[in-house]
C-alpha positions in Angstrom: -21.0 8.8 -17.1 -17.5 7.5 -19.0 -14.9 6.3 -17.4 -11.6 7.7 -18.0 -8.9 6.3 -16.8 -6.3 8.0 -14.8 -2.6 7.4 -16.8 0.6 5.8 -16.2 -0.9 3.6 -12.9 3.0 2.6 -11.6 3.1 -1.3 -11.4 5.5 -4.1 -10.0 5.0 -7.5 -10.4 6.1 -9.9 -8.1 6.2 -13.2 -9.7 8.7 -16.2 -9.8 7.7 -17.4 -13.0 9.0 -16.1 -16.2 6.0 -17.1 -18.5 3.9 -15.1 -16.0 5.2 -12.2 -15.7 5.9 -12.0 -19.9 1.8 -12.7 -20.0 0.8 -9.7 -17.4 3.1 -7.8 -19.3 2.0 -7.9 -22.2 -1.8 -7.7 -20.8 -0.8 -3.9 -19.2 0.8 -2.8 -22.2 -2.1 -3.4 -23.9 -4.2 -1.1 -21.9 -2.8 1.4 -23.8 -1.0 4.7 -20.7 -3.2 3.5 -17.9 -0.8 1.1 -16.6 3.1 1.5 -16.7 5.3 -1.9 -15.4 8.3 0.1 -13.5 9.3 -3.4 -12.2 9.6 -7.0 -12.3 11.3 -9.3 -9.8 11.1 -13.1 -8.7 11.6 -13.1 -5.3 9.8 -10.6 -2.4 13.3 -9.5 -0.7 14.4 -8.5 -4.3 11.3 -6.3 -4.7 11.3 -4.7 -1.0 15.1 -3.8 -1.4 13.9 -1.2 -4.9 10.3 -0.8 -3.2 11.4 3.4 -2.0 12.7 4.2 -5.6 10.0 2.4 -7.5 7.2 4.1 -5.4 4.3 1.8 -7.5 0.7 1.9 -7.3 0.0 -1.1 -7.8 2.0 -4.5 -6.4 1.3 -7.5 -8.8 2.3 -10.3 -6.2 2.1 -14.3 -6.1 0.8 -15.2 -2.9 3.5 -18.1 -2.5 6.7 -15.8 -2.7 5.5 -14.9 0.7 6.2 -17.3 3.7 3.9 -19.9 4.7 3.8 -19.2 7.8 3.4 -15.5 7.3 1.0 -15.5 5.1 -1.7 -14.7 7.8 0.1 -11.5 8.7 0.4 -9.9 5.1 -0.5 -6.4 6.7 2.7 -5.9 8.4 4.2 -6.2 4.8 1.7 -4.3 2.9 2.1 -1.1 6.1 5.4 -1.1 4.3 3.8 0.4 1.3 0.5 2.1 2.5 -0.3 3.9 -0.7 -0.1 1.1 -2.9 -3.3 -1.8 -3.0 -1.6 -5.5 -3.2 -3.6 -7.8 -5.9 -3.0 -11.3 -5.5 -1.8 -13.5 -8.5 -3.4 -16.8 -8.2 -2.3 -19.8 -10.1 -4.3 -22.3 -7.8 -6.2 -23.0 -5.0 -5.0 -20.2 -2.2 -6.9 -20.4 1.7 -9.3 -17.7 1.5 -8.4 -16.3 4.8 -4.9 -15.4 3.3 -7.0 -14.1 -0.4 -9.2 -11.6 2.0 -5.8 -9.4 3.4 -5.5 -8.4 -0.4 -7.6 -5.5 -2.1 -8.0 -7.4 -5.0 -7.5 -11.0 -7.1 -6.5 -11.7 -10.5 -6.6 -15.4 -11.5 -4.5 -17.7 -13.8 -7.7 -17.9 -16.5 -8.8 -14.5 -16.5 -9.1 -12.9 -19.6 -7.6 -9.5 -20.4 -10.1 -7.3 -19.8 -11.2 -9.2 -16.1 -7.9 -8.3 -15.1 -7.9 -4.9 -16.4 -11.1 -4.4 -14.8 -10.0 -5.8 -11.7 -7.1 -3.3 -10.9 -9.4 -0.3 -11.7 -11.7 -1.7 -9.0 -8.7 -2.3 -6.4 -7.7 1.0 -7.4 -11.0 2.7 -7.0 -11.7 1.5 -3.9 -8.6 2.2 -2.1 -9.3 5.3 -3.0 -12.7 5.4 -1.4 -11.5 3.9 1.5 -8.8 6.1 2.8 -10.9 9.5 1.1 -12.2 11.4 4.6 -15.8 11.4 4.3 -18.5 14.4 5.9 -19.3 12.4 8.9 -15.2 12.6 9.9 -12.2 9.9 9.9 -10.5 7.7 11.4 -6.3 7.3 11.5 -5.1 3.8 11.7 -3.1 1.8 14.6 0.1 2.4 12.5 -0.8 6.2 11.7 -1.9 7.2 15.3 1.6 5.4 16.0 3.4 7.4 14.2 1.5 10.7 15.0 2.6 10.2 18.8 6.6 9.5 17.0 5.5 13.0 15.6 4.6 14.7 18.4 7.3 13.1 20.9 9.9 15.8 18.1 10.9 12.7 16.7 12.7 12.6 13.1 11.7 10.9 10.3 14.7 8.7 10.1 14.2 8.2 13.8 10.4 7.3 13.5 11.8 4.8 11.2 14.0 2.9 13.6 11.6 2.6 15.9 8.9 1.1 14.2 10.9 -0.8 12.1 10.1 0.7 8.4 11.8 2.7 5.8 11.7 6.4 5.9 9.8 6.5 2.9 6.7 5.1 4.1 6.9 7.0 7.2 6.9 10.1 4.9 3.8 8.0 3.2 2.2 7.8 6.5 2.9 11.5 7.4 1.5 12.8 4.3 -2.1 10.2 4.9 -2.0 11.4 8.4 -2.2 15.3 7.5 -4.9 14.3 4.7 -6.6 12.8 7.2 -6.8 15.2 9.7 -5.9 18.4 7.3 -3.1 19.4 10.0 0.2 20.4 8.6 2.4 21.8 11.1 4.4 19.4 14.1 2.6 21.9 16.6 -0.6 21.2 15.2 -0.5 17.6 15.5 0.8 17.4 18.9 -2.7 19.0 19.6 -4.5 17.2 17.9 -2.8 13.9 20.2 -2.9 15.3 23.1 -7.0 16.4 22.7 -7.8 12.5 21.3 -5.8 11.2 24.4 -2.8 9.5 22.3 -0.3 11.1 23.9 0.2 12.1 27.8 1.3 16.2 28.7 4.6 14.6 30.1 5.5 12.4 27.3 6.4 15.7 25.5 7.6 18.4 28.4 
């Protein structure tokens, strides 16, 4: 079976070194459509500020532009951008416990194709992963979270302010939510809550 790959993958890198970031550019562009850079930025805060608008695919990101100390809790960061995978740039050695939070690694000596290859494969099996399968599925901590925000009546901008993201990735979550569960309507989902017990009657009278 050939593999075609899907066009115009949005990508940002994340990457506080100039030489870098020139090299990984220059390394997508050669892959022809599949992958598009929409964005380049040096520092994390930089990137998070343009994240809504720049809506990428895939996050290019130096481990090191993160915290040390919250390096360990990289999820609450990537929640902020649920339908994108997060590949690790590595230049050196990088604790493994911190490399395993990532769907994917590219390293400094990798060779074109390796790191080509490698996003396909991040790509692929994000897909996999958050595809409902015959046997049923499963919503996340942050999704059943915001399914409850749902079917309290609260807003979008409101759900935002209470869990501490952007309105866009509560949209994000919203739409993985109905995927999920193939619900569309408010009404719907405060059913669907109240039957899997994450939501009481009186919480929403």
């Amino acid at each position: 079976m050939n593999h075609t790959p899907r066009k115009n993958r949005r990508v940002v890198l994340v990457e506080p070194s100039a030489i870098i970031t020139a090299g990984l550019k220059s390394i997508l562009s050669e892959s022809g459509s599949e992958f598009e850079v929409v964005g380049c930025f040096e520092e994390l805060s930089h990137y998070l500020e343009r994240a809504p608008l720049l809506e990428p695919e895939v996050i290019l990101v130096n481990p090191v532009v993160f915290d040390f100390a919250k390096r360990t809790l990289l999820h609450t960061y990537f929640e902020q951008q649920p339908d994108a995978v997060w590949v690790a740039v590595v230049h050196g050695f990088m604790e493994p416990e911190v490399l395993r939070q990532y769907h994917g690694a590219v390293y400094l000596y990798d060779d074109k194709h390796k790191i080509i290859r490698q996003l396909r494969q991040s790509l692929e099996e994000r897909q996999q992963n958050s595809e409902p399968t015959a046997d049923g599925y499963e919503l996340t901590d942050r999704e059943s979270e915001i399914l409850v925000s749902v079917a309290k009546g609260m807003t979008n901008k409101e759900i935002a302010e209470a869990h501490h993201i952007s309105v866009h990735t509560v949209i994000s979550h919203r739409k993985n939510i109905t995927r999920k569960t193939g619900i569309k309507t408010v009404s719907g989902l405060t059913v669907y809550a109240l039957l899997n017990n994450l939501i009481d009657r009186s919480e929403i009278e």
